[in-house]
KEVO-436955 format. One record per residue (C-alpha): residue in three letters; x, y, z. Coordinates in steps of 0.02 Angstrom, whole numbers, plus 32768, in hexadecimal, padded with zeros to 4 digits. Each point is the difference from the previous one (the first is absolute). Example, Ala and Ser with C-alpha at 12.3 -4.5 7.8 and 13.67 -1.06 7.14 Angstrom:
+-----+------+------+------+
! res !   px !   py !   pz !
+-----+------+------+------+
! ALA ! 8267 ! 7F1F ! 8186 !
! SER ! 8045 ! 80AC ! 7FDF !
+-----+------+------+------+
REM end
This chain:
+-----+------+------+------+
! res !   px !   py !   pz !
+-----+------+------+------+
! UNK ! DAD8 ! E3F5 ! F9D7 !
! UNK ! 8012 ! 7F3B ! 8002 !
! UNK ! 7F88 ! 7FB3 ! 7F99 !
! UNK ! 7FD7 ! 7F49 ! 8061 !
! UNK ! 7FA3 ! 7F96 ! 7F7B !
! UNK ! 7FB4 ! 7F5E ! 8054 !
! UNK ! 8009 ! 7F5D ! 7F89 !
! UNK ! 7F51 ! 8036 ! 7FBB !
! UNK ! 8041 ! 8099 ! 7FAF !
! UNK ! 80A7 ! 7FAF ! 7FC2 !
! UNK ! 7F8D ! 7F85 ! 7FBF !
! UNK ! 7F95 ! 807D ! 7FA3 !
! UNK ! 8089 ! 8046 ! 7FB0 !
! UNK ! 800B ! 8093 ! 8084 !
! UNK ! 80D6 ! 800D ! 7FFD !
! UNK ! 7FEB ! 804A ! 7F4B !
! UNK ! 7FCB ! 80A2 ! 8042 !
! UNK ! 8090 ! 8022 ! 8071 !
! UNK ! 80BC ! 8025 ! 7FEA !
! UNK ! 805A ! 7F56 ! 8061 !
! UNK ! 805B ! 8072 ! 807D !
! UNK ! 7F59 ! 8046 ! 803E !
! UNK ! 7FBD ! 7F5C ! 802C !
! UNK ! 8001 ! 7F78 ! 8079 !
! UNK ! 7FB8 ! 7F50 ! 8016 !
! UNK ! 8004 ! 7F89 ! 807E !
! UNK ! 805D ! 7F4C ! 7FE9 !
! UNK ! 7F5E ! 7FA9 ! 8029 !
! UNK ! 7FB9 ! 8059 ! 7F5F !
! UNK ! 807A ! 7F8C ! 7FAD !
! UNK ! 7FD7 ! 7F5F ! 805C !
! UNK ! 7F54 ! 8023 ! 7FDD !
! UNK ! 8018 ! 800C ! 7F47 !
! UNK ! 806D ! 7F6B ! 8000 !
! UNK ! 7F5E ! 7FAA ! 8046 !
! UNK ! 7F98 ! 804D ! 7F86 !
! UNK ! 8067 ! 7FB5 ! 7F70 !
! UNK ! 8007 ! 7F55 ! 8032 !
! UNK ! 7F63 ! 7FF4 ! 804A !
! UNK ! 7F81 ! 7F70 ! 7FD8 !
! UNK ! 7F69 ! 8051 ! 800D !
! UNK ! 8022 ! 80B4 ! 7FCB !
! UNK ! 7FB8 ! 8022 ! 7F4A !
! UNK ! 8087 ! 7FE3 ! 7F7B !
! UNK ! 7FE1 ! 80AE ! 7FB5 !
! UNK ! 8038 ! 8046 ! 80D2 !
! UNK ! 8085 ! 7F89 ! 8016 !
! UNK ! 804E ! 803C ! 7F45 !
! UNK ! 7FEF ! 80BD ! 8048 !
! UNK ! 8068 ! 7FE3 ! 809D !
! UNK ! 808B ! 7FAC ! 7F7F !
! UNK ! 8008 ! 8086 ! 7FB1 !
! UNK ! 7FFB ! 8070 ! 8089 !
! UNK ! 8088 ! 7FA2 ! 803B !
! UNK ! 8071 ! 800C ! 7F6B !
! UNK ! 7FE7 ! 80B2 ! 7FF1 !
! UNK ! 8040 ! 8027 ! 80BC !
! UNK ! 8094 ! 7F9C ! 7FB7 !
! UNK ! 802F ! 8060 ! 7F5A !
! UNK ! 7FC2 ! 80A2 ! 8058 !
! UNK ! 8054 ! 7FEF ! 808B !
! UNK ! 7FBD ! 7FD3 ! 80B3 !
! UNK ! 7FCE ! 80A3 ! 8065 !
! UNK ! 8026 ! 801F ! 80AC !
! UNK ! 7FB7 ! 7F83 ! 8077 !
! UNK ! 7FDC ! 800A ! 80B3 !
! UNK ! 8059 ! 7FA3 ! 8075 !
! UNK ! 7FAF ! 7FF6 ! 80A0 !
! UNK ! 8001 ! 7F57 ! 805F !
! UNK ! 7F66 ! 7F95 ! 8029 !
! UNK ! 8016 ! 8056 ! 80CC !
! UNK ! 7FEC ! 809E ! 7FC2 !
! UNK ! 7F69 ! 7FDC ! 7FB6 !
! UNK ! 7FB2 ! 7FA5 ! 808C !
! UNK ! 8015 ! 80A9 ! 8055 !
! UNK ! 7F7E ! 8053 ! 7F8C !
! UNK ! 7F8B ! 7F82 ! 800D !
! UNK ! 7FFF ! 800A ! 80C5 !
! UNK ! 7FED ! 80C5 ! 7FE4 !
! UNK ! 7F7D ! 7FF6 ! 7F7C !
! UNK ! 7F95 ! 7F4E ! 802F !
! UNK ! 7F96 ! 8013 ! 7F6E !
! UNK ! 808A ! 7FCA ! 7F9F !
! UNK ! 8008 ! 7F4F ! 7FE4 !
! UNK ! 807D ! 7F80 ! 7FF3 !
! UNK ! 8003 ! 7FEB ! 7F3B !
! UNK ! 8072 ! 8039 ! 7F6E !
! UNK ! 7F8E ! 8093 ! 7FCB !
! UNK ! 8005 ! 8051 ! 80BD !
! UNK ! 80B5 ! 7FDC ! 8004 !
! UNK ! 801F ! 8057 ! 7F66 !
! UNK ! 7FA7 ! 8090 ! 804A !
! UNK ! 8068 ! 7FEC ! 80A2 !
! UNK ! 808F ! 8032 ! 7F92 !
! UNK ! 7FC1 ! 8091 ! 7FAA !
! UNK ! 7FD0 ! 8035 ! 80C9 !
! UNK ! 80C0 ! 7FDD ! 8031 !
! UNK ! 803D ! 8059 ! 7F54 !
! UNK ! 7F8C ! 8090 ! 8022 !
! UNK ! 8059 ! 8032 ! 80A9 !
! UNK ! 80AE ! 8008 ! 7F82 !
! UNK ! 7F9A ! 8055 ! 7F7E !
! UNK ! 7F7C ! 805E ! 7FC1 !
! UNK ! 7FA8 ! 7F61 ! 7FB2 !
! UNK ! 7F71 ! 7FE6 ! 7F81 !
! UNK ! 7FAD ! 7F46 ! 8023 !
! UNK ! 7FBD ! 7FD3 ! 7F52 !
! UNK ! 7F9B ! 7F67 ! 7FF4 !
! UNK ! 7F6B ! 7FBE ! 7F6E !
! UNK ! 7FB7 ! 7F9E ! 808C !
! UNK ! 7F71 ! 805A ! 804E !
! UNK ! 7FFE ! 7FC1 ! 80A1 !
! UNK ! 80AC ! 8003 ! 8016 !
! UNK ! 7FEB ! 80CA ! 7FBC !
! UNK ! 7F70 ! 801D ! 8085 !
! UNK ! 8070 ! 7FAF ! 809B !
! UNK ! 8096 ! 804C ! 7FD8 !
! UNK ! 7F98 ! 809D ! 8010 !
! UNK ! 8010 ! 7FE2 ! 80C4 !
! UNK ! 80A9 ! 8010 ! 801C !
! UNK ! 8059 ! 80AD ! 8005 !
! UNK ! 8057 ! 7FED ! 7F4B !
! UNK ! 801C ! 80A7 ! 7FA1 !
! UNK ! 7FA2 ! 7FCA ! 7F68 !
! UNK ! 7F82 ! 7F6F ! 7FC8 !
! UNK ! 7FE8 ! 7FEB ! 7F3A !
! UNK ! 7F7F ! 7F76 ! 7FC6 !
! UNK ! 8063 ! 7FD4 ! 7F44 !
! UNK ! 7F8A ! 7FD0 ! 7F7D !
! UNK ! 8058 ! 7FED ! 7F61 !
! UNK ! 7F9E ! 804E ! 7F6F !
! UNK ! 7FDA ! 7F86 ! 7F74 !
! UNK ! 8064 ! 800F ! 7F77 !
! UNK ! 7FB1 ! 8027 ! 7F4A !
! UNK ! 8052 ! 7F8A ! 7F87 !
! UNK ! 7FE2 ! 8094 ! 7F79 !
! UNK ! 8072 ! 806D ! 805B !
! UNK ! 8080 ! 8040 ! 7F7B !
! UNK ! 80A1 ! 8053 ! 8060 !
! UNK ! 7FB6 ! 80A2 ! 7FE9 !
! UNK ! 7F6D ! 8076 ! 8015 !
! UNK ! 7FB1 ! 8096 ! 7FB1 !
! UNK ! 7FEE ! 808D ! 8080 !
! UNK ! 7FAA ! 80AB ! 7FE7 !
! UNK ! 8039 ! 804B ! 80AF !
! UNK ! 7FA6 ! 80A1 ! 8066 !
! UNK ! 8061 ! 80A6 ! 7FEC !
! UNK ! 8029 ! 7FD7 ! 80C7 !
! UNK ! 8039 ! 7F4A ! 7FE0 !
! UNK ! 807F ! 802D ! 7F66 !
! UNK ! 8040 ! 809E ! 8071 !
! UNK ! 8025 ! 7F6B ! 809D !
! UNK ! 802A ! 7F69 ! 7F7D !
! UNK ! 809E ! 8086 ! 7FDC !
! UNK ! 8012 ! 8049 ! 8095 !
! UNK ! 7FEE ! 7F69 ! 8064 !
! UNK ! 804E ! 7F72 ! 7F8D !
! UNK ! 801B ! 7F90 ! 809C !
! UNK ! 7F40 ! 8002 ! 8028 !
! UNK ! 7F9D ! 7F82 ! 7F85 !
! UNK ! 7F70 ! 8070 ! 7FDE !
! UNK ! 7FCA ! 7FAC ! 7F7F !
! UNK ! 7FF5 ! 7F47 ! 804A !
! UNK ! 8064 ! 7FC0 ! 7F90 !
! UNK ! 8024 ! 7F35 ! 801B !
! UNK ! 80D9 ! 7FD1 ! 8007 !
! UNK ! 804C ! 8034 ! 7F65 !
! UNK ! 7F79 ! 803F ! 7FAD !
! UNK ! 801C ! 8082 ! 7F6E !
! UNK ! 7F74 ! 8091 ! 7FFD !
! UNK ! 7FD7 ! 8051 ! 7F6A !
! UNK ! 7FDA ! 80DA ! 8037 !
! UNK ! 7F71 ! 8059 ! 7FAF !
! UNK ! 7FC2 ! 80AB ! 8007 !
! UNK ! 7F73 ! 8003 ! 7FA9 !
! UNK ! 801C ! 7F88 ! 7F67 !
! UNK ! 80B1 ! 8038 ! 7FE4 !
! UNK ! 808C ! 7F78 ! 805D !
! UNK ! 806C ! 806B ! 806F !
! UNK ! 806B ! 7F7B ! 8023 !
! UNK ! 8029 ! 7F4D ! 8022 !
! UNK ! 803C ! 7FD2 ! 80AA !
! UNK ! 8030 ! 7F5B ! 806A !
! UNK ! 7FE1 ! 7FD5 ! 80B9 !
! UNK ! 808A ! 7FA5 ! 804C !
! UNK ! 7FB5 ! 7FF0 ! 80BF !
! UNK ! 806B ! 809A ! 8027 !
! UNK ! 7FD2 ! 808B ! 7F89 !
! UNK ! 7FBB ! 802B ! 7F48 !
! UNK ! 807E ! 8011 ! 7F8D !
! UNK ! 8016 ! 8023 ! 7F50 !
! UNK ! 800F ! 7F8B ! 7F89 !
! UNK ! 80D2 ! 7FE4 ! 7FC1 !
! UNK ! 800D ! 7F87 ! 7F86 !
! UNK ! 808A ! 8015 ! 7F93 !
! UNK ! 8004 ! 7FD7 ! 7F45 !
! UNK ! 8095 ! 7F93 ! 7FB6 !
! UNK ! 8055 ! 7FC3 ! 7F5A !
! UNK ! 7FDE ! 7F41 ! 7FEF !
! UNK ! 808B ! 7F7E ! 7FDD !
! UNK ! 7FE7 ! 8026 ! 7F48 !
! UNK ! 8012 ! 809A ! 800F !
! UNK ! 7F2D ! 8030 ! 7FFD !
! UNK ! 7FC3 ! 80A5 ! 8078 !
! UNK ! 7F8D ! 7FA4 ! 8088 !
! UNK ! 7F86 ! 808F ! 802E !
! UNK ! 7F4C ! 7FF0 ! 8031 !
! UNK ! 7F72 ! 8025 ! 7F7D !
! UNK ! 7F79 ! 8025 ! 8066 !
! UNK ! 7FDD ! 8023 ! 80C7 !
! UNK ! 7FE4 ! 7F59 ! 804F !
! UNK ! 80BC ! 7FCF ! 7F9D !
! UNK ! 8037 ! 8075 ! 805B !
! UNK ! 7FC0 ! 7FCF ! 80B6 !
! UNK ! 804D ! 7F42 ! 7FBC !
! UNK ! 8090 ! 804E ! 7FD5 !
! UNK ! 800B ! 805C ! 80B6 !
! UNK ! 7FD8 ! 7F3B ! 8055 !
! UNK ! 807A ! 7FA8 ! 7F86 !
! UNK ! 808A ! 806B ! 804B !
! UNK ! 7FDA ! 8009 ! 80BD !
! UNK ! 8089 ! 7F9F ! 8046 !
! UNK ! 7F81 ! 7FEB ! 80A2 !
! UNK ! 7F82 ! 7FA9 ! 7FBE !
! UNK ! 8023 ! 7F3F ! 7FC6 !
! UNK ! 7F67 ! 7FC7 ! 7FD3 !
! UNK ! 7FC0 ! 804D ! 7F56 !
! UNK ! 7F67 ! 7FDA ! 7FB3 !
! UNK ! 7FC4 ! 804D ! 7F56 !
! UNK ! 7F5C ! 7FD9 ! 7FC6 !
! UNK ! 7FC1 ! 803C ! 7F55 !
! UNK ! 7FD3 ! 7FC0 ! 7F4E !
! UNK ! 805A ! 7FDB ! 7F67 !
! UNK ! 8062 ! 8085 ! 7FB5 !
! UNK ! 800B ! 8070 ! 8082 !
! UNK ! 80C1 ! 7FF0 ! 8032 !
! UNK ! 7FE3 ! 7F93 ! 8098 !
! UNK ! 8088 ! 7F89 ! 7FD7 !
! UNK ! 8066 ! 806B ! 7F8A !
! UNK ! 8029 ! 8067 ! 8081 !
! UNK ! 8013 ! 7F87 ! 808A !
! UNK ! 8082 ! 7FA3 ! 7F94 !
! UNK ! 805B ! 8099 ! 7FBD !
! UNK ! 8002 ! 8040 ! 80C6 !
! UNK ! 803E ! 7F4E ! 803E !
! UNK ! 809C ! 8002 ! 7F68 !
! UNK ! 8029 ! 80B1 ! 8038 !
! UNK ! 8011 ! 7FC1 ! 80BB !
! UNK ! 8074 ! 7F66 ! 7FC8 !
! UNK ! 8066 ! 8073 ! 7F9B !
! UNK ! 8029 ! 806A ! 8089 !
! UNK ! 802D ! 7F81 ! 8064 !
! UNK ! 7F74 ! 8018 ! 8082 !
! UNK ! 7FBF ! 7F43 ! 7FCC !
! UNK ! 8071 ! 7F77 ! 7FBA !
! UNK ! 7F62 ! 7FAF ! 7FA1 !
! UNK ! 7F44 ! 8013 ! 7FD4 !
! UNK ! 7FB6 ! 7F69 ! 802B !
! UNK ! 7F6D ! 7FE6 ! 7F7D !
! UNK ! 7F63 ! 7F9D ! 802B !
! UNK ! 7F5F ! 7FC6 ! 7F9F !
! UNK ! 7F82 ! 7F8A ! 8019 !
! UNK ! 8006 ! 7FB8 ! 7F62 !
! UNK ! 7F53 ! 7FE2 ! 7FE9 !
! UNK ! 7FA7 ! 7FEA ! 7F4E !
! UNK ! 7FA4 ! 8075 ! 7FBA !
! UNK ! 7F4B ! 7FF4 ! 8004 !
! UNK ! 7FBE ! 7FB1 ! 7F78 !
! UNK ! 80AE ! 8005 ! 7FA3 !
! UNK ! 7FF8 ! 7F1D ! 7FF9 !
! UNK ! 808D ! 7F9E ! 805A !
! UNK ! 80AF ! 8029 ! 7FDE !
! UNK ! 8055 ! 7F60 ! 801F !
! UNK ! 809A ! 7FCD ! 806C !
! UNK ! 8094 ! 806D ! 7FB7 !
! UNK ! 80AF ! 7FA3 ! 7FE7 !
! UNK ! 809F ! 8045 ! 8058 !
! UNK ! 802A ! 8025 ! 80A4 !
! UNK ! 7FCB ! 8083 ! 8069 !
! UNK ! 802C ! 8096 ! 7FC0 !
! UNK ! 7FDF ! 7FCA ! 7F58 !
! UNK ! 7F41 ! 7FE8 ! 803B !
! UNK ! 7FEE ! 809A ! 8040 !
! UNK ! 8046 ! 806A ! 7F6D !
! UNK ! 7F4B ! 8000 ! 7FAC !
! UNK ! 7FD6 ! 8075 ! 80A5 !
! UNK ! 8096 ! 805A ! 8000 !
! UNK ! 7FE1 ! 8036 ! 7F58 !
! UNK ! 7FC8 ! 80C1 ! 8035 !
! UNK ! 809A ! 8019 ! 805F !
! UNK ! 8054 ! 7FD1 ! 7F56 !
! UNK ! 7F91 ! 8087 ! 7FAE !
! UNK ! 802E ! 8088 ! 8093 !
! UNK ! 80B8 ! 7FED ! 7FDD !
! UNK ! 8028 ! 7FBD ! 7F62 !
! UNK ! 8035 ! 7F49 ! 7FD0 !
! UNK ! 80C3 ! 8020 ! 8029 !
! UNK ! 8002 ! 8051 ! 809D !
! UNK ! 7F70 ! 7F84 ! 8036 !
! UNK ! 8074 ! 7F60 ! 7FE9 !
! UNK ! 8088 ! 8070 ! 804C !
! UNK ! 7F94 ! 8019 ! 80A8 !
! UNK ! 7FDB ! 7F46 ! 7FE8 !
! UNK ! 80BC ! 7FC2 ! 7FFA !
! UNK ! 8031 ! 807A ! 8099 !
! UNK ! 7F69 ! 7FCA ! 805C !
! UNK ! 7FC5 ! 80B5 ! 8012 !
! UNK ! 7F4C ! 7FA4 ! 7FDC !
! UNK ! 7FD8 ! 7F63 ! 804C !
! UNK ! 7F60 ! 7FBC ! 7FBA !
! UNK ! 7FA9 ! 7F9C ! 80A8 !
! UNK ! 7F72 ! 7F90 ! 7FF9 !
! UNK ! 7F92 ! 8002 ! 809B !
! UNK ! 8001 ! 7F40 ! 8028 !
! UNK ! 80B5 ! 8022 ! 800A !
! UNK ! 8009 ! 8084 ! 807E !
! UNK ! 7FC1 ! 7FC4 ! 80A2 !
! UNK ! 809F ! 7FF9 ! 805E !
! UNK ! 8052 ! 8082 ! 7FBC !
! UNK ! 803E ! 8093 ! 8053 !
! UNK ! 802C ! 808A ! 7F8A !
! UNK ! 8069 ! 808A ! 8038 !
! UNK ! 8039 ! 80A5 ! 7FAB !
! UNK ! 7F8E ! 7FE3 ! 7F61 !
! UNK ! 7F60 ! 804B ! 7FA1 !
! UNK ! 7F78 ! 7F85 ! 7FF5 !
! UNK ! 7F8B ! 802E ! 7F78 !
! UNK ! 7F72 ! 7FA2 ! 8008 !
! UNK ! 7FA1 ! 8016 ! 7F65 !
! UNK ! 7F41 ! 7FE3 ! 7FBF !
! UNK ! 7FF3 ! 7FEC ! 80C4 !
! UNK ! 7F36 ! 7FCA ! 7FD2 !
! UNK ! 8023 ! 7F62 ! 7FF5 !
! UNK ! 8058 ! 7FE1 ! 809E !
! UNK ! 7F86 ! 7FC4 ! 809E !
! UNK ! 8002 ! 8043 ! 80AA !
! UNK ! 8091 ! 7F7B ! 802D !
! UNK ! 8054 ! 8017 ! 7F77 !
! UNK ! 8024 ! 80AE ! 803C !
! UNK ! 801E ! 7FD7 ! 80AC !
! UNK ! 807D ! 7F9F ! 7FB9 !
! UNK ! 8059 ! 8086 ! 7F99 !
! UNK ! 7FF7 ! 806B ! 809B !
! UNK ! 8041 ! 7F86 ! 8066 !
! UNK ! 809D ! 7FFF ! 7F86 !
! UNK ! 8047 ! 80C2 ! 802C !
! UNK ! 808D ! 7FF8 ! 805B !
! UNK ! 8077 ! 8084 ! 802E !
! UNK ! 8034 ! 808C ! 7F7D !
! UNK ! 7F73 ! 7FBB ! 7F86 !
! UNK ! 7F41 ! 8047 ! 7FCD !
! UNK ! 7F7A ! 7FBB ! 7F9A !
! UNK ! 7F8F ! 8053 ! 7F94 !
! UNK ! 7F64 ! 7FAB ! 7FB3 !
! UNK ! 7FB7 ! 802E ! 7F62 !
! UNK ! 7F40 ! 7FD5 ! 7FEA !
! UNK ! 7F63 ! 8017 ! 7F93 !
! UNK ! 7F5C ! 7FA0 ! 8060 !
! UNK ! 7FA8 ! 8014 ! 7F4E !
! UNK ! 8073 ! 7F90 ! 7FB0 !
! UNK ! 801C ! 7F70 ! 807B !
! UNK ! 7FFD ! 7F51 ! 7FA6 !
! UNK ! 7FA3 ! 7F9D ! 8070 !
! UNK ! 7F5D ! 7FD2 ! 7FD0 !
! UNK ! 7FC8 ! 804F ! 80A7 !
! UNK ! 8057 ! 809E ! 8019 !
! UNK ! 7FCC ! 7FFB ! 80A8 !
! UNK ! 809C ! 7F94 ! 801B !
! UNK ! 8067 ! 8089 ! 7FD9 !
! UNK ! 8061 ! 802A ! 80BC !
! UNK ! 8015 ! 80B9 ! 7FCA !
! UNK ! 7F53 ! 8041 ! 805A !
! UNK ! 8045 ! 7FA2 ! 8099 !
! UNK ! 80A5 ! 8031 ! 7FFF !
! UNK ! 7FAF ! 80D6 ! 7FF7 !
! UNK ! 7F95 ! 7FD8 ! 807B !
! UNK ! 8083 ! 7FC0 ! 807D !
! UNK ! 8088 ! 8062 ! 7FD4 !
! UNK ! 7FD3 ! 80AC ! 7FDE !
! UNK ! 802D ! 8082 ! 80A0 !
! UNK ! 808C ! 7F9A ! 8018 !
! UNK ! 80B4 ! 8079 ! 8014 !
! UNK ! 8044 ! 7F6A ! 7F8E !
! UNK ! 7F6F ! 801A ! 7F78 !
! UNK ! 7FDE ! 806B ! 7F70 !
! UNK ! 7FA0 ! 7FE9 ! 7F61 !
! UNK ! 7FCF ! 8080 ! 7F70 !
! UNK ! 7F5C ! 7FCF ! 7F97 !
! UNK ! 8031 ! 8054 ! 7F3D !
! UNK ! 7F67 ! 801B ! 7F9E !
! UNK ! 8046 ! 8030 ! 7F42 !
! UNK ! 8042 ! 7F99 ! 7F77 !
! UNK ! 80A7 ! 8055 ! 7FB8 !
! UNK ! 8029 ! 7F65 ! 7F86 !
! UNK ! 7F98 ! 8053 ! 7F75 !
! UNK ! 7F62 ! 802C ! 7FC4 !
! UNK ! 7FE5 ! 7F4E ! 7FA4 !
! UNK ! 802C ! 7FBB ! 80C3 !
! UNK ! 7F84 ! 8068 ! 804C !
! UNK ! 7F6B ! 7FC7 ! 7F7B !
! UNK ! 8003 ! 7F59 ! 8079 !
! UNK ! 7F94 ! 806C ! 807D !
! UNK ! 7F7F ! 8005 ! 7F84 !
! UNK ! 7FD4 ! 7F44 ! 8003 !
! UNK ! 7FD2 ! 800A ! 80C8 !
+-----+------+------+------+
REM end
């Protein structure tokens, strides 16, 4: 089955939900979103979702397009004279074309466009209508499955009984005991297989409770670049991003972690002042944790053999940063284009993982905060994965903070 997605559904998001090689869009999907983007009467908040709809056909990888000449179409039109002569019914000329190569699915978000492509003898018709997307979603889901649905969710690992969104971990109940953890990939449940690991000094790294251990499981799945943690203070959010991201250099897999902060004051903390040095030496106040993680030697060793490069954002556009880590810490206080930015930065060999805690964003309206945005827009996508932790492991005194909510 070809899945033929009109510029509606691309628009909507629809190429998320299909593997590349089972999918096909016509080049006048492309013009049209090309129009989209620079049009001058299109809504801003449109003509910013066909940019990025753009970008992501190019770091995704453009699917298979049609290439059937403006004749061919012309042919359809004579056959079928409802059609008209505009982009939509061309588009829909194509899928006709494609569908006498290939058992086609037309998928469009445009009704009309759903109800005449109804008319012509295509295998399939599918009217897309993305399902909005719960900025509380967490990366994973509690389950208590029928005796039926845990017999198929084993049997049947390649069928998503469950309904589980891309890379979603689901926790397995039977009754109240957890049966098991396990992770949709868009192909099949597995298991979870994080592996624990000795730190550069030497420390164990192994998860303290259940949703470290789904974080540990994302940290370490070489097919997922964009990592998002999201979780209050104390619970190992950034600990174990940072002792994950070492690990990776040290091996070789990375040359550097990239490290980026917003440095933004804390609330009600006064003003700081302008720091003296140069760059690095104003960003070693926020590189202080890393300095905690790994001791004051081996830090200014990592330092000199620029195994950590400290970045600040206004110094990144531009960039294009290939075989690295970027850690993006206290992501809270980054906006929406702030992140777009950071995104925009992964080039080849690299992945980024964000770090983030809503509750303790420092601008005076936390609304600013891109985070919400960046769930809601992101999460389903192959490229996406993000773990919510819910416990503080720093210490008991750390976990008193709670009781001031």
């Amino acid at each position: 089955m070809v899945n033929f997605l009109d510029t509606s559904a691309i628009l909507n998001g629809g190429l998320a939900d299909f593997k590349y090689e089972d999918v096909c869009i016509s080049p006048l999907s492309l013009i049209e979103l090309e129009n989209i983007k620079t049009s001058k009467t299109k809504d801003e908040s449109v003509k910013a979702k066909a940019r990025a709809t753009i970008r992501g056909l190019i770091y995704d990888h453009i699917p298979l397009t049609t290439n059937f000449s403006k004749k061919d179409r012309e042919k359809v039109f004579r056959k079928y004279p409802f059609l008209l002569d505009i982009t939509d019914h061309h588009i829909l000329a194509e899928a006709y074309l494609l569908s006498k190569e290939h058992e086609v699915c037309f998928i469009t978000s445009d009704g009309a466009q759903f109800i005449i492509s109804r008319r012509l003898p295509i295998a399939q018709q599918r009217f897309y209508e993305p399902v909005k997307k719960d900025i509380s979603y967490t990366g994973w889901r509690d389950f208590t499955p029928t005796e039926e649905q845990l017999t198929s969710l084993y049997s049947e690992p390649t069928n998503n009984i469950l309904n589980c969104s891309l890379n979603e971990f689901a926790k397995i109940f039977v009754g109240q005991e957890l049966k098991d953890v396990l992770f949709w990939n868009g192909e099949e449940y597995r298991k979870i297989k994080y592996k624990e690991f000795t730190s550069t000094l030497g420390e164990k790294v192994k998860p303290r409770n259940l949703e470290q251990k789904m974080y540990l499981d994302l940290l370490q799945n070489k097919d997922i670049p964009v990592k998002l943690c999201i979780a209050k203070f104390g619970t190992g959010k950034s600990w174990l991003a940072l002792s994950y991201a070492l690990r990776e250099v040290q091996s070789g897999r990375f040359d550097k972690i990239v490290f980026v902060k917003n440095n933004l004051e804390v609330t009600g903390a006064g003003h700081l002042g302008t720091l003296p040095g140069d760059e690095l030496s104003k960003q070693m106040p926020w590189l202080r944790q890393i300095e905690d993680h790994v001791g004051i030697q081996e830090f200014e060793t990592l330092i000199e053999l620029g195994r950590i490069e400290p970045a600040h954002l206004s110094t990144l556009r531009g960039r294009d940063l290939k075989n690295c880590c970027i850690l993006v810490d206290e992501a809270e206080n980054l906006l929406d284009t702030n992140i777009q930015l950071l995104l925009g930065r992964v080039a080849s060999g690299s992945e980024i993982i964000f770090c983030a805690d809503v509750k303790q964003c420092d601008y005076q309206n936390k609304m600013q905060s891109g985070i919400p945005k960046m769930i809601q827009s992101l999460y389903g996508h192959k490229n996406f994965g993000m773990v919510k932790l819910l416990k503080t492991e720093r210490s008991e005194v750390a976990a008193m903070a709670d009781l001031m909510d």
